[in-house]
N, C-alpha and C positions, 0 to 999 in steps of 0.2 A: 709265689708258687701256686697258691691256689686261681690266679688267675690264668697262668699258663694251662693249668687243668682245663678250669672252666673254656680256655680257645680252644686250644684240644678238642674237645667233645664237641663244641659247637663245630667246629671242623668236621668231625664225623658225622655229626647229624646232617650237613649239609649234603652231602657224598650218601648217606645212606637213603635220604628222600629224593637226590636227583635218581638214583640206583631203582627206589622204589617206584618212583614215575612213571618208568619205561620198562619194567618189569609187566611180563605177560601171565595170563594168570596159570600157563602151567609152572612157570619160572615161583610161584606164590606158593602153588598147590606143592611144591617141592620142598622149598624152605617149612612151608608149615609139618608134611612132613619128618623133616631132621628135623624139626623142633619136638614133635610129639616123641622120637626116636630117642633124644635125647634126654626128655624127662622121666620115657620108663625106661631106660638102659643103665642109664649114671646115677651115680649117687648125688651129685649136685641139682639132676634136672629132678629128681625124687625127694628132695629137699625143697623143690622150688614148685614143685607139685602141693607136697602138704602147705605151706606157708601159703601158696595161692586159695586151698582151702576152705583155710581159716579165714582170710581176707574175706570170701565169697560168704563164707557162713555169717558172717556180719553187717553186711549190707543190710541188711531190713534195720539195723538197728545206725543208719547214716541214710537209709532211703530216702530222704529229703535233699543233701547233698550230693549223692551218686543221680539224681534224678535232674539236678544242671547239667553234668556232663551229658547224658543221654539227648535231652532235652534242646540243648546245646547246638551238639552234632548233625542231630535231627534235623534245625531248619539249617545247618550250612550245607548239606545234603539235597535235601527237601529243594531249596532253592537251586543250588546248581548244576543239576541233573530238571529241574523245570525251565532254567535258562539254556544250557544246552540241546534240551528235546524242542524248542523251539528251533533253534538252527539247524538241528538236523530234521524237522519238520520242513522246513523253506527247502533245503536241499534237495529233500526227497521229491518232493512234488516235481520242481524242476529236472531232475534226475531222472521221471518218469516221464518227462515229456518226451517224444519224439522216438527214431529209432534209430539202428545202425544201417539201413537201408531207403531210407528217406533222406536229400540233400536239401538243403536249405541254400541259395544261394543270393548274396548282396552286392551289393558295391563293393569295388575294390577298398580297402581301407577302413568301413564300417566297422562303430565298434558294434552295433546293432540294428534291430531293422528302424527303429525310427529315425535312424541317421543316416538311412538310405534309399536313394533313390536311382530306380532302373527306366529306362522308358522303353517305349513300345515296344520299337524293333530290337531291341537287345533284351526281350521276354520272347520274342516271336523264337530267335534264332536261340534260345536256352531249351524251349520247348523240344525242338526236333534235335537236340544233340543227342548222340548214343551214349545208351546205359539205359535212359529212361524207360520203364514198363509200359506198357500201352494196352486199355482197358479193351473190351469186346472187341467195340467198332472200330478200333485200330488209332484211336485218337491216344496223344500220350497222357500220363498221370500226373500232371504238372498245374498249379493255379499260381495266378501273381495274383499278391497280394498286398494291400494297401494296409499302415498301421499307423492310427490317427489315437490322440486323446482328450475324452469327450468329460465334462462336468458334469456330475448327477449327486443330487441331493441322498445323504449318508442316512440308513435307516437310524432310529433311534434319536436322530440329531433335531437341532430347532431350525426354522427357515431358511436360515442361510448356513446352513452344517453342508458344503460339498464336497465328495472325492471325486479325484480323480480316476477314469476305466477307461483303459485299450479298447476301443474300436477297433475288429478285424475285418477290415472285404473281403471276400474271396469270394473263387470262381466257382465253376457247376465240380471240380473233383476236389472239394476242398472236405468231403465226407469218405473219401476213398481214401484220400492220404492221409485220415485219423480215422482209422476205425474203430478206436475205442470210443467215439466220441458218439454218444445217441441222444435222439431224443427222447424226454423222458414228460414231456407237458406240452400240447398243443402240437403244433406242426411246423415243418422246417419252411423260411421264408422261400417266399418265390423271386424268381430272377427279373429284374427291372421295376421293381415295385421296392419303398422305402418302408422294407420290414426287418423284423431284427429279431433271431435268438440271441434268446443270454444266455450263461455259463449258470451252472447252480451254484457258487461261488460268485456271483456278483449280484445273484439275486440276494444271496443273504444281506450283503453288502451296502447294498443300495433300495430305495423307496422306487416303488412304480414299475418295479419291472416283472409283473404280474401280468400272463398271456390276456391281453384284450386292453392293456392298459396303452397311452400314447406317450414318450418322452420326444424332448427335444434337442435334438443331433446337428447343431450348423445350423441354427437358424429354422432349421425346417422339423415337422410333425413326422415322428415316426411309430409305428405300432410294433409292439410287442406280442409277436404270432407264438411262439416256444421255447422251451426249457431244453437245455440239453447239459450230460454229462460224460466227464469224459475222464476223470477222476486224477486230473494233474494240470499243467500251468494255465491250459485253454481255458477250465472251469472260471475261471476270476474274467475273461473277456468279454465283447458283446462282439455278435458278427450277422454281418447284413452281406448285402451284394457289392460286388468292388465296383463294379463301374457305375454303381448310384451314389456310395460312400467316397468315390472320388471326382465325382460331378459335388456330390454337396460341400466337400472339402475345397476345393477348386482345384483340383491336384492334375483335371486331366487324366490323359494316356497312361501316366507314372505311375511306379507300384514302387514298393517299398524293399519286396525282397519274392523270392519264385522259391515254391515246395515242390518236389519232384518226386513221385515215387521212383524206384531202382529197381531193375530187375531180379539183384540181390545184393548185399553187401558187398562181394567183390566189385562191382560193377563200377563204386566208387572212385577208384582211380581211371579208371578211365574216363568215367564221367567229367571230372576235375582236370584231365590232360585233357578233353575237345575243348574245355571251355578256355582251358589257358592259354591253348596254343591257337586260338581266335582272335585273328586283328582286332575286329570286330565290337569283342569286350573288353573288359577291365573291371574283372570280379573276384569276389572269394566265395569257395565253397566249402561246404563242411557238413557231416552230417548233423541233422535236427537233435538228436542223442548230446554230440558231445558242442553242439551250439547252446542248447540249453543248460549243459551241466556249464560250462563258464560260466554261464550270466549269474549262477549260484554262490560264485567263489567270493569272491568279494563280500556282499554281504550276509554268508556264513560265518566268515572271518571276524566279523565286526560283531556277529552273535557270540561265535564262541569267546573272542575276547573280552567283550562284556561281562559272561559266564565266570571265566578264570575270575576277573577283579572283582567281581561281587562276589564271590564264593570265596576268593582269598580273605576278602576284609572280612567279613564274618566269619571265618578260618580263624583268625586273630584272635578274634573273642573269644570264639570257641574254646580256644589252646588257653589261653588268662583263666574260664572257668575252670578247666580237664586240672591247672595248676592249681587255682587256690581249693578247689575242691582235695586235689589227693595230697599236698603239702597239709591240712588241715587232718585230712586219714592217717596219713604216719605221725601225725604231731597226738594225735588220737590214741592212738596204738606203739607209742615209742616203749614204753614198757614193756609191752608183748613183742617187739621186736628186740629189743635188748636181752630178754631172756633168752630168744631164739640165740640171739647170738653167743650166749653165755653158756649155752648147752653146747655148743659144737655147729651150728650153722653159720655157714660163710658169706662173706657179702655178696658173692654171684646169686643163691637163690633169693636172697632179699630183693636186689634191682628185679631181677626177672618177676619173682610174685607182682610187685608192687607194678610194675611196667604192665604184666600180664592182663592184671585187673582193670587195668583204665583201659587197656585193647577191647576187651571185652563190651565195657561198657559201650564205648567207641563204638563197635561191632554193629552191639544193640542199634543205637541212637540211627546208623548208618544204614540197617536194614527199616526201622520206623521212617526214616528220612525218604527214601526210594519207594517202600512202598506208596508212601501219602503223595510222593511226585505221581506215581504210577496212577494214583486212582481218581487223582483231580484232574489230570491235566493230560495224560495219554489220548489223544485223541479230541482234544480241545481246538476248537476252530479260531483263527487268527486272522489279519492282515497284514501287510507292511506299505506304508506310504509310499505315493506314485514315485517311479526312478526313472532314468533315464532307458535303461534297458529293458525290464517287464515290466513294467505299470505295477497298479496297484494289485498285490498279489494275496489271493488268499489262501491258507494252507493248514493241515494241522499240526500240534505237536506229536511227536514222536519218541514216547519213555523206550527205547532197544537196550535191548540184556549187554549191549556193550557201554551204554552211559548209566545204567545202576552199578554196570563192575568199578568205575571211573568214581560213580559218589561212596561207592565199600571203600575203596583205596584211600581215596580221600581219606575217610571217617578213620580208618585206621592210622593212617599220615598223625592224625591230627590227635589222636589216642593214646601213640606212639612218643611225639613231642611233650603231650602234656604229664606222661607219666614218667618220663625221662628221669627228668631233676629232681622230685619228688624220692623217685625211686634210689639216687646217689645219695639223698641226705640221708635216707633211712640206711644205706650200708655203711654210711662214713658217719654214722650216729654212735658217741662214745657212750659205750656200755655203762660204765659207771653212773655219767651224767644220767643216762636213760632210766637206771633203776630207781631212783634217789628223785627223779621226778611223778606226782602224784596222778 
């Protein structure tokens, strides 16, 4: 019998924490709520009120005990709202790259640009298709562009420590078509000459790439004229001239992929009808906006999943201490709950107190936990190793008030389970036995 119980409830706990998962937090602010409505309305929630209390007034005298739970919850919090705000750090950055009126266009079938290559005449005839804007002099807002990846020795590392960094060419409107992107140290390289800005993100990155310094790109000496920013994916780049970085490469005529500015974002499908309905080619286009939020997707996934399983298995522990801590509290206080029950107190406010107090604690542990993600690591600079689609990226974390709500939930999940079963033995704790113990 009592293991049918014990499936039972484990049943409900399962259904009450998928329930809780996907609960929004007005859906929370509601339940809490009917909870506080029912503690001063009812005589049972008024009963689970005083016995909550008591519990609370006692703590300093178990503060060492109550201070695992807190303690606990803290770093499974702490932790994974710090591995989360990394992937939504990567995100972000990518997310801010590009815009809804800017086209990006490759090879048909590419899953990126470095797996793509255009040549000349099929850049000439992208150029003059309609939609595209066209600066002062009536020239359009378009550059191809070449995407090569170059080795360069990793700050901080010994002799042979190298990452990998995107080398970008681009043409004379490759500052039109990012205008967030400026210089911020020295001067922008000149055309036909083997000079190179870098990204303020690759200079952290990488040794030597300090204006006046010379690295080596293919074999050949190039200098480092300026610094630019632009405060999303480009910053991790280097970029130089296309048709010196595709002379050094050996690439030729070939570009990699064409940036176009649009007259406006509608403009877009039309854009993408001349180019489709072009013998001619055999491309895809898409805007730079939701070109770069893909390239995101994938290895977000792999951060947040990472997140869940480390913050699960520590989850685990967590709930083992939240257990032997409050099963030790009622084994503590079974007397003082045996009289409660001996007076006319039901085993509803008992579960609730006892449940109550480990949420709480929970609560705590879950707002220390968020904060100390918040103050180490909000804003904390990163990379991620070279990939197939953006190179080596650099980005920051990002703690958002919607991944501290995600580690509260948590903290409560886990507040929740551990004061559970604790909370059943103290109602289903026989009176007699309880008093009769010392």
């Amino acid at each position: 019998m009592r293991f049918l119980f014990n499936l039972f409830v484990l049943l409900i706990l399962i259904v009450a924490l998928l329930v809780w998962a996907n609960l929004p937090w007005y859906g929370v602010l509601a339940l809490a709520l009917v909870f506080v409505g029912w503690m001063a309305f009812f005589r049972r929630g008024r009963q689970a009120a005083s016995v909550t209390g008591v519990g609370i007034s006692t703590l300093k005298q178990r503060l060492g005990s109550s201070s695992v739970v807190v303690i606990g919850i803290a770093g499974v919090v702490g932790v994974l709202v710090a591995l989360l705000a990394m992937g939504e750090g990567y995100s972000e950055t990518l997310r801010k790259t590009g815009s809804e009126d800017t086209a990006i266009v490759l090879r048909g079938g590419s899953a990126s640009e470095v797996s793509s290559v255009l040549t000349r005449d099929s850049i000439l005839v992208i150029e003059q298709a309609p939609g595209i804007a066209r600066d002062k002099q009536g020239k359009p807002i378009a550059s191809g562009e070449i995407v090569v990846a170059a080795n360069l020795p990793v700050k901080g590392g010994g002799p042979d420590d190298e990452g990998s960094v995107q080398v970008r060419g681009v043409g004379d409107q490759a500052w039109a078509l990012r205008p967030t992107a400026k210089i911020i140290a020295g001067r922008a390289f000149r055309t036909g000459m083997r000079e190179l800005v870098v990204g303020q993100g690759a200079q952290r990155q990488f040794a030597g790439l300090e204006p006046g310094r010379e690295v080596k790109l293919g074999a050949q000496a190039w200098t480092v004229v300026g610094v630019f920013a632009s405060g999303d994916a480009y910053d991790s780049e280097i970029w130089g001239d296309a048709d010196v970085v595709a002379e050094t490469y050996r690439r030729g005529s070939s570009r990699t992929s064409v940036f176009a500015k649009l007259t406006d974002a509608k403009a877009m499908d039309t854009f993408k009808a001349a180019l489709a309905g072009d013998p001619r080619l055999q491309v895809d286009v898409d805007s730079t906006l939701n070109y770069f939020s893909k390239q995101s997707e994938g290895m977000s996934k792999v951060m947040r999943i990472m997140g869940i399983t480390v913050g699960s298995i520590m989850a685990i522990g967590a709930i083992f201490g939240a257990l032997n801590t409050m099963f030790a509290a009622v084994a503590a206080r079974a007397r003082e709950i045996a009289t409660l029950r001996a007076i006319g107190f039901r085993g509803v406010p008992v579960v609730v107190a006892v449940m109550l107090e480990t949420t709480l604690l929970a609560l705590l542990g879950g707002i220390i936990g968020g904060l100390l993600a918040w103050l180490i690591f909000n804003g904390w600079t990163a990379s991620t190793l070279a990939s197939g689609t953006t190179g080596q990226l650099a980005f920051t974390f990002r703690v958002t008030p919607e991944l501290l709500w995600e580690g509260l939930k948590w903290a409560l999940a886990i507040g929740f389970v551990g004061g559970l079963f604790p909370a059943l033995r103290a109602a289903r704790l026989p009176v007699t036995t309880a008093l009769r113990e010392l």
